[in-house]
C-alpha positions as CSV (number, residue, x, y, z in Angstrom):
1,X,17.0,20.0,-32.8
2,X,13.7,18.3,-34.1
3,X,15.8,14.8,-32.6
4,X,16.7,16.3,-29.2
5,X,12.8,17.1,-29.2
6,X,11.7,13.8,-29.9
7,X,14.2,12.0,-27.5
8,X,12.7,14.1,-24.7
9,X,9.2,13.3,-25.6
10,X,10.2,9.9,-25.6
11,X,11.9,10.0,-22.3
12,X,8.8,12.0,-21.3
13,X,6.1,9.0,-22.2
14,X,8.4,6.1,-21.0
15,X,8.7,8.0,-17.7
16,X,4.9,8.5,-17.7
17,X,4.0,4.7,-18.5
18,X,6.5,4.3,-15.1
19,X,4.4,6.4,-13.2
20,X,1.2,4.6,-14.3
21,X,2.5,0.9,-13.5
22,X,4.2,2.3,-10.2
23,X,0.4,3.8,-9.3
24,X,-1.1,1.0,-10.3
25,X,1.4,-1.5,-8.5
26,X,0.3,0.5,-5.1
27,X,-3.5,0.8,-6.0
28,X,-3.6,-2.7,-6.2
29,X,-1.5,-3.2,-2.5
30,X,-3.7,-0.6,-1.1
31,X,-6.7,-2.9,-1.8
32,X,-5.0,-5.6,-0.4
33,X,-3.6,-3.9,2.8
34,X,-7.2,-2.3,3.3
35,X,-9.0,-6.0,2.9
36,X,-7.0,-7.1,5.5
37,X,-6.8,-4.3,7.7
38,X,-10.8,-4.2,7.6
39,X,-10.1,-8.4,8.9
40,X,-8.4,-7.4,12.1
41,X,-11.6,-4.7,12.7
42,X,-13.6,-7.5,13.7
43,X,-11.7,-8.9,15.7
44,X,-12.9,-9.4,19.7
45,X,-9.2,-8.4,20.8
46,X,-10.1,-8.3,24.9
47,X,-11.4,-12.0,24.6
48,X,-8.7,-13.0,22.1
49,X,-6.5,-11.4,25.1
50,X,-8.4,-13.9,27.7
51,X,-8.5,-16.8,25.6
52,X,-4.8,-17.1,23.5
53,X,-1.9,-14.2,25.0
54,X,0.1,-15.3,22.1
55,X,-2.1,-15.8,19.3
56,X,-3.3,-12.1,20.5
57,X,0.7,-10.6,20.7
58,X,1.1,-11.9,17.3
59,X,-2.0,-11.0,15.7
60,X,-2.1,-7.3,17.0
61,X,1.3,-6.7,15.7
62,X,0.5,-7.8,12.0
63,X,-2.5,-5.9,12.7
64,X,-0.6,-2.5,13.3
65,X,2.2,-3.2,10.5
66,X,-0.9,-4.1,8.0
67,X,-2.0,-0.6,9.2
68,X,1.2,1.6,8.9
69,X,1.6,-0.4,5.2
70,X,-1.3,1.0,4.0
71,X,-1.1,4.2,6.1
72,X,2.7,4.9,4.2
73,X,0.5,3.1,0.6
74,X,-1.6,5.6,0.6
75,X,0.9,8.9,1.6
76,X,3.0,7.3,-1.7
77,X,-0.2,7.6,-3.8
78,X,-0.3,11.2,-2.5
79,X,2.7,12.0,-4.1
80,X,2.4,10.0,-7.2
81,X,-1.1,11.2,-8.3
């Protein structure tokens, strides 16, 4: 009995030191994602528009996926912490 017990604790605290790494893995994209996310805010996109169609197309969509990434980072934290 007193083996079964310690087994499961042990399961128990390798599970937890997961958890932490897996946390800290998507703390540390979160802080990435928002960096660059908080890039795109300053971009002039109507005169990006005028000057470079392309460079604009390409631009506003890493924009929007660097915003669902962190949007879907931070719902994951949610349900890790």
């Amino acid at each position: 009995m007193a083996e079964q017990r310690k087994a499961a604790e042990a399961e128990t605290s390798k599970a937890r030191e997961e958890r932490g790494r897996y946390e800290q893995g998507l703390l540390q994209a979160q802080a990435v994602l928002s960096t660059q996310v908080q890039e795109y805010q300053n971009v002039d996109w109507r005169q990006l528009l005028k000057s470079d169609p392309i460079a604009y197309m390409e631009h506003k969509q890493i924009a929007e996926e660097r915003q669902l990434q962190l949007q879907q980072t931070r719902e994951q934290l949610g349900r890790v912490s």
